[in-house]
C-alpha positions as CSV (number, residue, x, y, z in Angstrom):
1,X,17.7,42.1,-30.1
2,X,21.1,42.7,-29.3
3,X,24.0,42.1,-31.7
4,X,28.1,42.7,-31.5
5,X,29.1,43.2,-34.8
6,X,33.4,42.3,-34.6
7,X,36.7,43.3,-36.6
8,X,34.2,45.4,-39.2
9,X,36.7,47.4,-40.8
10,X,34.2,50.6,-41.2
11,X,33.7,53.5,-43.0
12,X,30.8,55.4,-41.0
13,X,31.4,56.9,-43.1
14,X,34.2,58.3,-42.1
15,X,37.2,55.7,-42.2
16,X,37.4,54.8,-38.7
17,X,39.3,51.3,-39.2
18,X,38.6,48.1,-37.8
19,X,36.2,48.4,-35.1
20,X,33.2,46.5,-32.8
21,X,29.7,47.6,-32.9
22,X,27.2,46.9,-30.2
23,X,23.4,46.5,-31.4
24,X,20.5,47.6,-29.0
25,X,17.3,47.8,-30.0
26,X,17.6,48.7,-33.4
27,X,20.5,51.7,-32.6
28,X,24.2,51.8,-32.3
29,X,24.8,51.5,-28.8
30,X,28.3,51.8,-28.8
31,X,31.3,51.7,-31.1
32,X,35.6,51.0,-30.9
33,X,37.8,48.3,-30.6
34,X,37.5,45.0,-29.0
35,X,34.4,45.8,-27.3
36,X,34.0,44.0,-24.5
37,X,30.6,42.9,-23.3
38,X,29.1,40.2,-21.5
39,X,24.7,40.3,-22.0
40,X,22.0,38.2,-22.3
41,X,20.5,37.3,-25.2
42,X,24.3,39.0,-27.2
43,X,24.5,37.0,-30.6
44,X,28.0,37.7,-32.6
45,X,28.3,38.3,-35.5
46,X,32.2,38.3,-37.4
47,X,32.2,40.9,-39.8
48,X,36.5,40.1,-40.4
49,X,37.4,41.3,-43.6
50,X,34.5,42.9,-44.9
51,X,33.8,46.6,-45.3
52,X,31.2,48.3,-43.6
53,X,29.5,51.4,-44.3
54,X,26.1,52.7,-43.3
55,X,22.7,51.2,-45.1
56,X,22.3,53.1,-48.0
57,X,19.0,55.8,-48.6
58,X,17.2,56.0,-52.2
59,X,15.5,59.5,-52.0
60,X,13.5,59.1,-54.8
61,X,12.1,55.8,-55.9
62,X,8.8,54.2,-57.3
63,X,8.3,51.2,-54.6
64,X,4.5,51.2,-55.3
65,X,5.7,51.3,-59.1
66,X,5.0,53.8,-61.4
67,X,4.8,54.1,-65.5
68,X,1.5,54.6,-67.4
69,X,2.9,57.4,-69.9
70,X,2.6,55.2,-72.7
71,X,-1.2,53.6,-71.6
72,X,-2.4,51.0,-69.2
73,X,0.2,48.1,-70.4
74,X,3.3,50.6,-70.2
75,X,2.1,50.6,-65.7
76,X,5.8,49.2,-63.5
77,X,4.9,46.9,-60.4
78,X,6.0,47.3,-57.0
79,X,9.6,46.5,-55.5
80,X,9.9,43.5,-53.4
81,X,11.5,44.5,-50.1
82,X,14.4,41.4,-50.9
83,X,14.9,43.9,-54.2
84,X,15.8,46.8,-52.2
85,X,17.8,44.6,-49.7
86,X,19.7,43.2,-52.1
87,X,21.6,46.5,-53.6
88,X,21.8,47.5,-49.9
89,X,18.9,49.8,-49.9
90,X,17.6,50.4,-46.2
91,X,15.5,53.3,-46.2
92,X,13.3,54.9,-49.4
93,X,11.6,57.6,-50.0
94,X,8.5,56.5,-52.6
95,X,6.7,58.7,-55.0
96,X,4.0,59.2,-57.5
97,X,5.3,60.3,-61.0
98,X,3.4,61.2,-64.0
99,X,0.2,59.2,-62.6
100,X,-1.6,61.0,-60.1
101,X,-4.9,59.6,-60.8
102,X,-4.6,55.6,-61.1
103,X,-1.5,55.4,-59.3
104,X,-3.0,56.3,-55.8
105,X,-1.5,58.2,-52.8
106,X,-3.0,56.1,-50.3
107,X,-1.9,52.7,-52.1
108,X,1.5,55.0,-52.0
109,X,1.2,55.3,-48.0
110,X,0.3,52.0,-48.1
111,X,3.4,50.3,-49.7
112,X,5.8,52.5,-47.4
113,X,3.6,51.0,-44.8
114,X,4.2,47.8,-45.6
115,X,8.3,47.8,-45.7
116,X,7.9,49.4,-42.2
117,X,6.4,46.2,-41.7
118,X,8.8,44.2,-43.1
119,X,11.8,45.9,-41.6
120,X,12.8,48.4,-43.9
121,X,12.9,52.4,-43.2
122,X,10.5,53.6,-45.3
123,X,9.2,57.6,-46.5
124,X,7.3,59.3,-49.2
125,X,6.2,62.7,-50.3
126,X,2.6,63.7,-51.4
127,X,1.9,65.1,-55.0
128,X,3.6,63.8,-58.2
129,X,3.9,65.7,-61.5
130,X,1.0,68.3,-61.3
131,X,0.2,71.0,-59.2
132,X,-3.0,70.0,-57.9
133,X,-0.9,67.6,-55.2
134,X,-2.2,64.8,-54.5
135,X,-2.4,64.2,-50.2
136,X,-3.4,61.7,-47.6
137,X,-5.7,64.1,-46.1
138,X,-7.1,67.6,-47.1
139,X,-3.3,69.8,-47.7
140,X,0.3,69.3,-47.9
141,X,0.4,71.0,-44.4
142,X,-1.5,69.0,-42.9
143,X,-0.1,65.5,-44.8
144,X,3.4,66.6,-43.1
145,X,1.9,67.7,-39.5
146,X,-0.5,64.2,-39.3
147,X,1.1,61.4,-41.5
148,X,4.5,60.9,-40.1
149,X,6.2,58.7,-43.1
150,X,5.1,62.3,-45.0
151,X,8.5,64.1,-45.0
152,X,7.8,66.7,-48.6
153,X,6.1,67.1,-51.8
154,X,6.9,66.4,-55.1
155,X,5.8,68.4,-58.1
156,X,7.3,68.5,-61.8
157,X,8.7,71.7,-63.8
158,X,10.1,72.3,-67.2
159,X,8.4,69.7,-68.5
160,X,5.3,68.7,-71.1
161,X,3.8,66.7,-68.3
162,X,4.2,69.2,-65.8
163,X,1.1,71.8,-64.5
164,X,3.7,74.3,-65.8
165,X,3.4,75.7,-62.1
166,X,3.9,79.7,-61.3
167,X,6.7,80.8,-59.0
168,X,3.6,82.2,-56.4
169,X,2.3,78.8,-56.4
170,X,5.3,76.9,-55.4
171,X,6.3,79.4,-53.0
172,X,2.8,79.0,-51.2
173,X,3.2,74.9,-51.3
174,X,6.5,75.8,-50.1
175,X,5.3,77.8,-47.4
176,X,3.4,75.1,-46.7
177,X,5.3,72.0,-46.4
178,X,8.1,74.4,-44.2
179,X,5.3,75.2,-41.7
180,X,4.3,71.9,-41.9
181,X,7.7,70.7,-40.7
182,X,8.1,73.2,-38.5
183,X,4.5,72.2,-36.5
184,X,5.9,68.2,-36.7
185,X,9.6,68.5,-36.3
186,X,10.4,67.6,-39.7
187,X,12.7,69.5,-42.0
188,X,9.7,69.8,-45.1
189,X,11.0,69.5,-48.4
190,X,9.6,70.5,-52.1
191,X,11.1,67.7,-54.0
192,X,10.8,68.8,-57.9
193,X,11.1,66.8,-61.1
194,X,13.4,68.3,-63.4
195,X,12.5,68.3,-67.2
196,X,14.0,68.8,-70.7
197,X,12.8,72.1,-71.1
198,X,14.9,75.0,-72.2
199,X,13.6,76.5,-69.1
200,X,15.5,74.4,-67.2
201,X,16.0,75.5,-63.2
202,X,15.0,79.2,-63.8
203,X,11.8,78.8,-61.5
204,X,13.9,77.4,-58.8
205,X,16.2,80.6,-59.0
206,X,13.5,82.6,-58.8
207,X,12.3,81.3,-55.4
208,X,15.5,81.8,-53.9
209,X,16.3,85.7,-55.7
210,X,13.0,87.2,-55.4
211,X,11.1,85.6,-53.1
212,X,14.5,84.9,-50.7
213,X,13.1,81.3,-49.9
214,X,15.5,79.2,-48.0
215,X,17.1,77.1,-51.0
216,X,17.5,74.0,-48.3
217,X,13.7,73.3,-49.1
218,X,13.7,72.6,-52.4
219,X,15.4,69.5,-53.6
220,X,15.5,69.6,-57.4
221,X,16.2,65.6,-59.0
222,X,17.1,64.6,-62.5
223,X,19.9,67.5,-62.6
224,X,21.5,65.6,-64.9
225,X,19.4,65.0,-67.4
226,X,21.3,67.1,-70.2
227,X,24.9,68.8,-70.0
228,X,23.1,72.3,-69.8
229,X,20.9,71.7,-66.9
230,X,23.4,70.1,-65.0
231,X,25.7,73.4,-65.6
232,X,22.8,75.2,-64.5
233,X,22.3,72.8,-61.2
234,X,26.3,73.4,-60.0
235,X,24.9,77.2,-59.9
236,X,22.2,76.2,-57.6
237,X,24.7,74.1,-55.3
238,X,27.1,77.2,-55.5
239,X,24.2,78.6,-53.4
240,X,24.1,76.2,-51.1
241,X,21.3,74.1,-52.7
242,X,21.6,70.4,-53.1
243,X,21.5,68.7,-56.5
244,X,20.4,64.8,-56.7
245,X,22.0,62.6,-59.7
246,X,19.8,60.3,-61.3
247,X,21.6,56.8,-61.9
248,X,18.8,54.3,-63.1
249,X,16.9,57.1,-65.8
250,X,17.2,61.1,-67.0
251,X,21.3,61.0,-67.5
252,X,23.2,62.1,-70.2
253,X,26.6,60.1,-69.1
254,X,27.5,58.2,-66.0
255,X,26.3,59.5,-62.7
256,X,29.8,58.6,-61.3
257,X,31.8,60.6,-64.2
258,X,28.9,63.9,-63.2
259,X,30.0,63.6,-60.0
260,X,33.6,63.8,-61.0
261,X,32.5,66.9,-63.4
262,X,30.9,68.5,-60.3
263,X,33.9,68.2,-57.9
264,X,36.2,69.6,-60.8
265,X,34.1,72.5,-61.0
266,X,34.3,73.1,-56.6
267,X,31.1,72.1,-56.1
268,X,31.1,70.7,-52.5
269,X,30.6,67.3,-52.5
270,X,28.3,67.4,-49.4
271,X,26.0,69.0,-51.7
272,X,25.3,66.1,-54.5
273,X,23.3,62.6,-53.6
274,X,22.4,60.0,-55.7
275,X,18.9,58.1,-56.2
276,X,18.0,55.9,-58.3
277,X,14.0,56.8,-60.0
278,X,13.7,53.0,-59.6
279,X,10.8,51.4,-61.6
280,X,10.2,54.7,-63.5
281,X,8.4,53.8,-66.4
282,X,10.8,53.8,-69.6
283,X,10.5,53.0,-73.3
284,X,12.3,50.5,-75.2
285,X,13.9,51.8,-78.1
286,X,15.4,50.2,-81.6
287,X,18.5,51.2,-82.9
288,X,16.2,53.6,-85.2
289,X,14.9,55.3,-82.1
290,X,11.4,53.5,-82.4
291,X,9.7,52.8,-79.2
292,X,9.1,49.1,-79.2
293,X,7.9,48.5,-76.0
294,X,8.5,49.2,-71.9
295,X,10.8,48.7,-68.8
296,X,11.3,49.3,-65.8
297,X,14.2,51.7,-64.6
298,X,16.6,49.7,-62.5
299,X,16.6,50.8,-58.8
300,X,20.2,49.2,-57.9
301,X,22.3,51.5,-59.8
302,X,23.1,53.9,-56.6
303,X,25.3,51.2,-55.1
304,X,27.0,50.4,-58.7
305,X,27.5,53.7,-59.2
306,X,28.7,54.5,-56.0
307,X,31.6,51.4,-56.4
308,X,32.4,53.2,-59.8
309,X,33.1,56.1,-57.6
310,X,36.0,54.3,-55.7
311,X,37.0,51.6,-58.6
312,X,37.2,54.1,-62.0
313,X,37.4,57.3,-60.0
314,X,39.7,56.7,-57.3
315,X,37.6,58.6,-55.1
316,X,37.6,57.0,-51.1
317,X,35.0,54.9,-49.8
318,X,34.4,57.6,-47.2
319,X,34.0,60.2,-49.6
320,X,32.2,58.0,-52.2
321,X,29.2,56.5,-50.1
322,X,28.4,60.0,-48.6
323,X,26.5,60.0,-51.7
324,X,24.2,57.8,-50.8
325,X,24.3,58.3,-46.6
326,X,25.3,61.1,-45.0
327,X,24.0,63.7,-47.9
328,X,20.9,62.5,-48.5
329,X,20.0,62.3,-44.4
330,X,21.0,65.6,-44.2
331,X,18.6,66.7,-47.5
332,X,15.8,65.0,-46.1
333,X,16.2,65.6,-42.6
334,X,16.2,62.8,-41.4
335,X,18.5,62.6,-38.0
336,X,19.0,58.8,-37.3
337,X,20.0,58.0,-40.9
338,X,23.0,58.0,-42.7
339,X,26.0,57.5,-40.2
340,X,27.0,54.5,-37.8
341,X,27.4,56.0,-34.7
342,X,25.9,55.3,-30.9
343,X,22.0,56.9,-31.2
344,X,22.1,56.0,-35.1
345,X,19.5,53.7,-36.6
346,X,21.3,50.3,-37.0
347,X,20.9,50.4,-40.6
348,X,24.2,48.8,-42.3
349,X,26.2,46.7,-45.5
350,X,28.8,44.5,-45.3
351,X,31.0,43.9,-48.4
352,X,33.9,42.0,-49.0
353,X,37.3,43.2,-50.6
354,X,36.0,43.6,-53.8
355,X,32.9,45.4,-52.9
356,X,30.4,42.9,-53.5
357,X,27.4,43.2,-51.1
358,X,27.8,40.3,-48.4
359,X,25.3,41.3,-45.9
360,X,22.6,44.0,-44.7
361,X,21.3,44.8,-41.5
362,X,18.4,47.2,-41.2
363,X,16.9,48.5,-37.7
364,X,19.2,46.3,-35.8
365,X,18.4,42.8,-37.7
366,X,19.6,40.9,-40.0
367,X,18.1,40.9,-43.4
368,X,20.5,39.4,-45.5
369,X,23.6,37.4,-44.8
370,X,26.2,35.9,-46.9
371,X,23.7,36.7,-49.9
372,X,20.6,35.2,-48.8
373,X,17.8,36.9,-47.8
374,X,16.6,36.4,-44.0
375,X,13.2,37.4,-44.1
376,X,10.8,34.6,-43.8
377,X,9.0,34.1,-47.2
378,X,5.9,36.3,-46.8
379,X,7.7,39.4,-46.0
380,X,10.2,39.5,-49.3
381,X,6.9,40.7,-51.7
């Protein structure tokens, strides 16, 4: 399908001001000012007065749902791909969580399969919380070399329902999803569940001082969780690590005002993303602190928090949505994501003057427009 996008007013996220962008077959073909171009098959499309930035990447999400720490009744369901579409969401990265053993890797494999399908972008990593990890076929190696929505691992730490894993054995799974990537041209990331332990990152550390592992593998998430851990997390970003900012679950203020604490401190902001741990399982609380019952952890908080960035902050829409573009492309290593320029995936979100999503487009199409959702029926589960 071919599509010429006009008089966008874009941040790519650079500000580049207004601009035309040409559609091919689901990429950026070209980009600039009154483009002119006369094809077969061109549909328009006026973007005048709206914003437009790049579609936005959740790095760590439960599409297949998650939950099940508090018993069978306590299990989150699936996202809908509208869901995603709606707060902007283009490509995810799905996980397992605390469940590794009714919460199944293959019925994992197969939701990301199925928002391929529906026209979303669409990852995951093996494991979940313990460190026997869970894979699609018989290693972590072999899960990044043969599965290609495989991009990493996940695995827990400093936590109760962690394996309480050795330095060694990450640094062998670590060997392992890096040689993995290396054999399928990926970049192979550990991604690792931070808990509330005193311990907090000192694990991590320990990779990277005594057994000199490059830090760009291990992509710790939850960071902050507490004040202390996220102190300790800027330390691990002042070496060049990045640090992901939980804004749906695991926070001890707003995401946007950590961010703000981050930058204060010189910590680079190419080196912090946001995701969201949507449809983590959560308990209800009373204002006694009695658990009362369940919920799911929203999964549309990166864009919210992100506009937070640029309405209570007074950071720039260029810097802001870095957060949840550029950075978390580069973390995951994934080449066509993040940016709108000519090779890109055509992955983007339309807002108008008040940043209020108005339209998506992912791979090229249409998905949602004016704030209706385009897909036919059957494809918005």
């Amino acid at each position: 399908m071919l599509y010429l996008i006009r008089n966008a007013r874009l941040f790519a996220p650079e500000e580049l001001g207004v601009c035309d962008m040409l559609i091919a077959n689901g990429k950026f073909a070209a980009i600039g000012a009154s483009l002119d171009f006369r094809l077969e098959g061109l549909q328009e499309f006026d973007a005048a007065g709206k914003y437009v930035v790049p579609g936005l990447i959740d790095q760590h999400i439960h599409i297949a749902g998650a939950g099940g720490k508090d018993g069978f009744a306590s299990m989150t369901a699936e996202i809908p791909a509208a869901d995603l579409i709606r707060c902007g969401t283009t490509t995810s990265v799905g996980l397992l969580g605390t469940d590794g053993t009714i919460r199944s890797i293959r019925a994992l494999y197969g939701k990301v399969q199925a928002l391929r399908q529906q026209g979303l972008s669409a990852y995951m990593y093996s494991g979940y919380y313990g460190a026997d990890t869970v894979t699609l076929t018989d290693s972590i190696q072999s899960d990044m070399v043969f599965v290609e929505a495989v991009i990493g691992f996940k695995i827990a730490i400093a936590d109760i329902r962690s394996s309480y894993p050795t330095a060694l054995e990450l640094v062998r799974k670590l060997r392992e999803v890096r040689t993995g990537g290396l054999l399928s041209g990926k970049k192979g990331i550990m991604h690792v569940h931070l808990g509330s332990l005193p311990d907090k990152m000192d694990l991590l550390f320990q990779l990277v001082h005594d057994y000199h592992f490059p830090i760009a593998h291990i992509s710790p998430t939850h960071v902050g969780r507490t004040k202390e851990l996220f102190e300790q997390a800027m330390e691990f970003a002042r070496l060049g690590g990045m640090i992901d900012i939980t804004t749906g679950a695991s926070k001890y203020t707003d995401p946007h005002k950590t961010v703000m604490l981050a930058l204060e401190n010189g910590i680079p902001l190419s080196k912090l993303t946001f995701s969201s741990d949507g449809h983590a399982g959560l308990s209800k609380l009373d204002a006694s602190g009695w658990q009362i019952g369940y919920r799911s952890a929203p999964f549309d908080q990166n864009l919210f928090e992100t506009i937070q960035l640029i309405k209570q902050a007074g950071m720039s829409p260029a810097e802001a949505f870095r957060l949840i573009t550029t950075n978390p492309a580069s973390n995951l290593g994934l080449r066509n994501k993040g940016r709108i320029a000519p090779g890109y995936d055509a992955d983007l979100c339309c807002f108008d003057s008040e940043w209020k999503l108005c339209d998506v487009f992912a791979q090229g199409k249409p998905v949602m427009l004016d704030g209706t959702i385009t897909l036919k029926p059957d494809e918005c589960l």
